[in-house]
LOMAR-206014 format. One record per atom (N, C-alpha, C): x, z, y. Coordinates in steps of 0.001 Angstrom, whole numbers, padded with zeros to 6 digits, always signed. Example, Ala and Ser with C-alpha at 12.3 -4.5 7.8 and 13.67 -1.06 7.14 Angstrom:
BEGIN
+013190+007800-005690 +012300+007800-004500 +013200+007800-003300 +012850+007080-002250 +013670+007140-001060 +012900+007870+000030 
This chain:
BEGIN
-106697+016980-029513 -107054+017889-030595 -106258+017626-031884 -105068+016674-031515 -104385+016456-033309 -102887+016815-032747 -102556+016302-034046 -100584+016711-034239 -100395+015364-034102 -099197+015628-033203 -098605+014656-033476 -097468+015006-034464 -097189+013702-035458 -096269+013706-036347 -095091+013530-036262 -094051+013869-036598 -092656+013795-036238 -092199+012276-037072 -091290+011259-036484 -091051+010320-036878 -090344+009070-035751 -089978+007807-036348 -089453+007382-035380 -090212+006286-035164 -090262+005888-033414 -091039+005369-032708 -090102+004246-032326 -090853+003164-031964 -090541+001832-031083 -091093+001696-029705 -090708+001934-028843 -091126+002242-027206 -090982+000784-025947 -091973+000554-025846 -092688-001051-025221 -092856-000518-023946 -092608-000700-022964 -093285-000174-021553 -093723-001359-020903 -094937-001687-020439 -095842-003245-019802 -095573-004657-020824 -095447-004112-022196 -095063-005394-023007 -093694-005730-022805 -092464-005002-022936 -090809-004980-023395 -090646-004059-024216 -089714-004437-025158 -089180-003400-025737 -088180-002551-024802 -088182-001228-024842 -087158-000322-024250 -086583+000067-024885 -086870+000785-026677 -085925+000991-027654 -086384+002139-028457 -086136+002546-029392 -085984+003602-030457 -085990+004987-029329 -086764+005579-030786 -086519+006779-030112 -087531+008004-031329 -086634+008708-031301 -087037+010203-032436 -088170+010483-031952 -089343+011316-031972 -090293+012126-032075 -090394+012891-032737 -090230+014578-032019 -090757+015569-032815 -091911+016105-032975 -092484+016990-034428 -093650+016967-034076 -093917+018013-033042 -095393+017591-032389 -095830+018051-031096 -097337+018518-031331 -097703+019677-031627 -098940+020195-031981 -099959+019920-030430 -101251+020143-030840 -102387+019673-030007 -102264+020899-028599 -102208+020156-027471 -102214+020447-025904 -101155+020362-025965 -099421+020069-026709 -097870+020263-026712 -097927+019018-025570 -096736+018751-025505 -095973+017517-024454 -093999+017598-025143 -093950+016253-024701 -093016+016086-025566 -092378+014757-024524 -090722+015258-024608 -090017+013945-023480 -089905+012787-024068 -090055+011420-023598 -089413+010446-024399 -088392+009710-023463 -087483+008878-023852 -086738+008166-023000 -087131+007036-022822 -087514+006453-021634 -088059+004884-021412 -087432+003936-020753 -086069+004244-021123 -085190+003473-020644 -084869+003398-019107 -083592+003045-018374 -082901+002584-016963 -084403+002260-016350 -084356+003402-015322 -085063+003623-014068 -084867+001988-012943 -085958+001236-012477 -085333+000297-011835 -085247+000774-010477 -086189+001650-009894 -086028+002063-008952 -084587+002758-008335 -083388+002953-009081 -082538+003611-008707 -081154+002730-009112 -080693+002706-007431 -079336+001663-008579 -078237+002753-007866 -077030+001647-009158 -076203+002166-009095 -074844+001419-008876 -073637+001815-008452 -072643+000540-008198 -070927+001581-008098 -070350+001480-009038 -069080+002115-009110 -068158+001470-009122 -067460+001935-008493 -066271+001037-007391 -064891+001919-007681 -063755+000988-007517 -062260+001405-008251 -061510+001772-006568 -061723+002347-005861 -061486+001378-004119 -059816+001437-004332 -058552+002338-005159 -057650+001680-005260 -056910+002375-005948 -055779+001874-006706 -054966+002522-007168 -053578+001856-006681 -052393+003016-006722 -051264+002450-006459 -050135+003182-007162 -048928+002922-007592 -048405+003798-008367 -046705+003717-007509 -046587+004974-007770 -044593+005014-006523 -044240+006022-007391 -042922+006381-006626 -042347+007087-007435 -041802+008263-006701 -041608+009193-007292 -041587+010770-006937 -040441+011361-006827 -040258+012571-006589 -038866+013139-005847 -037790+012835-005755 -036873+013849-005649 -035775+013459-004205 -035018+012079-004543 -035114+011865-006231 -034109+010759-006521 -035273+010024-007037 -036325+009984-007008 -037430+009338-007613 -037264+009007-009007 -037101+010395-009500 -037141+010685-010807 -038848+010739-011893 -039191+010803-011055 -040874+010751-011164 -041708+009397-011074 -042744+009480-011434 -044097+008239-011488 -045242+009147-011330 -045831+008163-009969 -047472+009407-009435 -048159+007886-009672 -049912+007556-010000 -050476+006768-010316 -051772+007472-009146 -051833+006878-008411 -053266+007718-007738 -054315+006831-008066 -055081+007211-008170 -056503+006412-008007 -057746+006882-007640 -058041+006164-006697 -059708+006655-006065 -060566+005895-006561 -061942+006438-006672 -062692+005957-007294 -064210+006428-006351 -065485+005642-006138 -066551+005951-005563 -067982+005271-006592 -068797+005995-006267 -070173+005840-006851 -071088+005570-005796 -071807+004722-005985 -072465+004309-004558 -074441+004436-005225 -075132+005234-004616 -076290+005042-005216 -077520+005071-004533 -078279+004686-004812 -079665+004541-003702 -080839+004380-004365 -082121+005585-004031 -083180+005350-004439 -084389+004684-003752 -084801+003312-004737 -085920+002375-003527 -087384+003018-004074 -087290+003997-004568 -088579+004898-004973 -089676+005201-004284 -091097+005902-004066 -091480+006307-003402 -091409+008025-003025 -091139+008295-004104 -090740+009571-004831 -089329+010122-004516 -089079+011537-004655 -087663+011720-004779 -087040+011939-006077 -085991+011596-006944 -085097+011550-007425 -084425+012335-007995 -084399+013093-008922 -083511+014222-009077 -082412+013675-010636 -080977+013636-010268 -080394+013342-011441 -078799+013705-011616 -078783+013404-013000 -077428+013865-012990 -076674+012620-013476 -075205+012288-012410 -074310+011313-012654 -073226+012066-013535 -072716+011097-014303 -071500+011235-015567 -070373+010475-015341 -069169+010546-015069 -068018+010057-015303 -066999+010570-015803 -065505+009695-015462 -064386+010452-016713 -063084+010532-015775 -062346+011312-016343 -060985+010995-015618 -059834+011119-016973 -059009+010679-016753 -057971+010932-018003 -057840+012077-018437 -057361+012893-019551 -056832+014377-019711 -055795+013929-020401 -054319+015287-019894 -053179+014853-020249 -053429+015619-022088 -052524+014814-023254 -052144+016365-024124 -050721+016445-024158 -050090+015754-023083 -049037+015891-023190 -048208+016573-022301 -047414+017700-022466 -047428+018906-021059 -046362+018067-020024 -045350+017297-020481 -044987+016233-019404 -045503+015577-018147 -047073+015327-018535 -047716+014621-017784 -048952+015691-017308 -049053+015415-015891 -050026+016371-015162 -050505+014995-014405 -052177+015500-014815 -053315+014935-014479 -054048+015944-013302 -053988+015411-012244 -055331+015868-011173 -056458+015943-010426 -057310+016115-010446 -058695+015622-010033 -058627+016305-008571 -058703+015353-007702 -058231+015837-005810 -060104+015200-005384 -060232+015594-004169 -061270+014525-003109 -062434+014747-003409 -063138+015481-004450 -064366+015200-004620 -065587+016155-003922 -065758+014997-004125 -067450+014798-003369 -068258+014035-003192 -069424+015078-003861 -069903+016643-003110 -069228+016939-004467 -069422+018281-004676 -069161+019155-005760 -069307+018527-006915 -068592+019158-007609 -068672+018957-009273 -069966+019599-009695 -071076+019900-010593 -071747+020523-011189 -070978+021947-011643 -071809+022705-011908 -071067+023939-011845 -071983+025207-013282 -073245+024507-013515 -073444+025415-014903 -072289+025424-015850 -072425+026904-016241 -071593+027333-018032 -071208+025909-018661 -072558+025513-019212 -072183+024663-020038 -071358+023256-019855 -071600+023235-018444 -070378+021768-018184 -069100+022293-018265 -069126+023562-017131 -067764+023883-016726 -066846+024550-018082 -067115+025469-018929 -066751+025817-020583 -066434+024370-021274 -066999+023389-021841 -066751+022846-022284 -066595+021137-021869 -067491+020608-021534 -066774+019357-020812 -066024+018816-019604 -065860+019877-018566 -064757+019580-017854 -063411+019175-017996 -063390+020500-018970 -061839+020438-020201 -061900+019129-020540 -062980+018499-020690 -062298+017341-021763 -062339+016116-020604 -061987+016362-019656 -062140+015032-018653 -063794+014692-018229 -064583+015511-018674 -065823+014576-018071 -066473+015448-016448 -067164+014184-015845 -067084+014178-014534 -068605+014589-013962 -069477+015609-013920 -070921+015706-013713 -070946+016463-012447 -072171+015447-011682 -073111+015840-010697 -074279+015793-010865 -074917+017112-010083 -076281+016812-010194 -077365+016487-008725 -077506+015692-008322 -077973+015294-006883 -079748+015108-007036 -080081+015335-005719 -081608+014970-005578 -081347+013375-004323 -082266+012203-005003 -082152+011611-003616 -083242+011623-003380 -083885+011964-002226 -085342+011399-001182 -085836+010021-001329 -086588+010328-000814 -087814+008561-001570 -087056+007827-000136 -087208+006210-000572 -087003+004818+000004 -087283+005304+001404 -086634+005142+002463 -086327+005191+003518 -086379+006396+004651 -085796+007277+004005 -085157+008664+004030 -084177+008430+004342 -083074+009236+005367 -081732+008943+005333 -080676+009660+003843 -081921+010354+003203 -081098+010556+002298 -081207+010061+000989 -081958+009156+001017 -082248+008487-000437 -080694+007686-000599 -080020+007723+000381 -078770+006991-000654 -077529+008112+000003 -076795+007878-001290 -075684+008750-000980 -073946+007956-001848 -073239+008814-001450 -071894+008083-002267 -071232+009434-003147 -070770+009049-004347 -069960+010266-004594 -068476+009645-004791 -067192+010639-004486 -066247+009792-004600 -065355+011231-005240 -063999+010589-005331 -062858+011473-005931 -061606+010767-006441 -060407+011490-006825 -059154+011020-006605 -058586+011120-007543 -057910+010311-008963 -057308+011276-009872 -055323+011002-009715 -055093+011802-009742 -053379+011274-009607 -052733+012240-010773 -051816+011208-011709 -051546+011225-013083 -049762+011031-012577 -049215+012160-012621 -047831+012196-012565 -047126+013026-013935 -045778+012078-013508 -044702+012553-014818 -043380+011965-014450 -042480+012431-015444 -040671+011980-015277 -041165+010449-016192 -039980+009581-015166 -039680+008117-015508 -039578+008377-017051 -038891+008946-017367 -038372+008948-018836 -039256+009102-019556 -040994+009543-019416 -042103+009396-020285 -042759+007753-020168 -042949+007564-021399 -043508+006274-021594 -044982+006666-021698 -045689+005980-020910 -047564+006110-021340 -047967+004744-021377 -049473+004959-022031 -049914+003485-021564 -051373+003189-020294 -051560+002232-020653 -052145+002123-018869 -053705+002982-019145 -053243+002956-017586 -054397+004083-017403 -055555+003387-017015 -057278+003603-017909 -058623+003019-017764 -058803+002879-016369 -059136+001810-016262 -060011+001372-015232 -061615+002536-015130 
């Protein structure tokens, strides 16, 4: 039957701190999200599996940098899972250098708002459901390829891990 007041909160879950966090106000019967910090039930483990770098056409006038990369994840929940993973890949601004995103899977996310504006900028979103703890689908992998080519004669610097 009250308001809640808008202000900032300190968020304890079983006696830990989990951290800060805004509150807006939330009038009487409202609901309101908070963040309670890294889920333990769900891990996560991202893996480089390789990069190698050679060199490109007929006189190997070129430099290709490939690199694969995998996400390995599994829910020990009872529940199923629904979330969205974030990663990055380089973006060129330099028209010399062509950056490609090859291999992936499953799909990229595909709403307006990723594909308009943060794809462009290198960022990497899925949105997956996993099935509760001992489901064959409570764990899954996502993987993908980026290969960053250009002429010898461009100097860059190294490319993120």
């Amino acid at each position: 039957p009250f308001v809640l007041l808008a202000g900032n909160a300190s968020l304890f879950m079983e006696g830990d701190y989990v951290g800060p966090s805004a509150i807006p106000e939330v009038g009487p019967g409202g609901s309101v999200e908070v963040w309670w910090g890294p889920d333990p039930s769900l891990t996560v483990k991202r893996i480089m599996l390789e990069r190698t770098t050679s060199k490109t056409g007929l006189f190997g006038g070129g430099i290709q940098t490939t690199s694969t990369y995998r996400i390995d994840l599994a829910n020990t929940a009872s529940k199923p899972l629904t979330l969205e993973v974030w990663d990055r890949h380089p973006v060129s601004r330099n028209s010399e250098i062509e950056v490609r995103l090859a291999d992936v899977s499953p799909a990229l996310a595909t709403d307006k708002a990723y594909v308009e504006t943060e794809q462009e900028q290198g960022l990497l979103k899925w949105v997956l459901t996993l099935d509760p703890k001992g489901a064959p689908s409570a764990e899954t992998s996502i993987s993908w390829t980026v290969r960053v080519s250009h002429s010898s004669k461009v100097t860059t610097t190294p490319i993120p891990e």
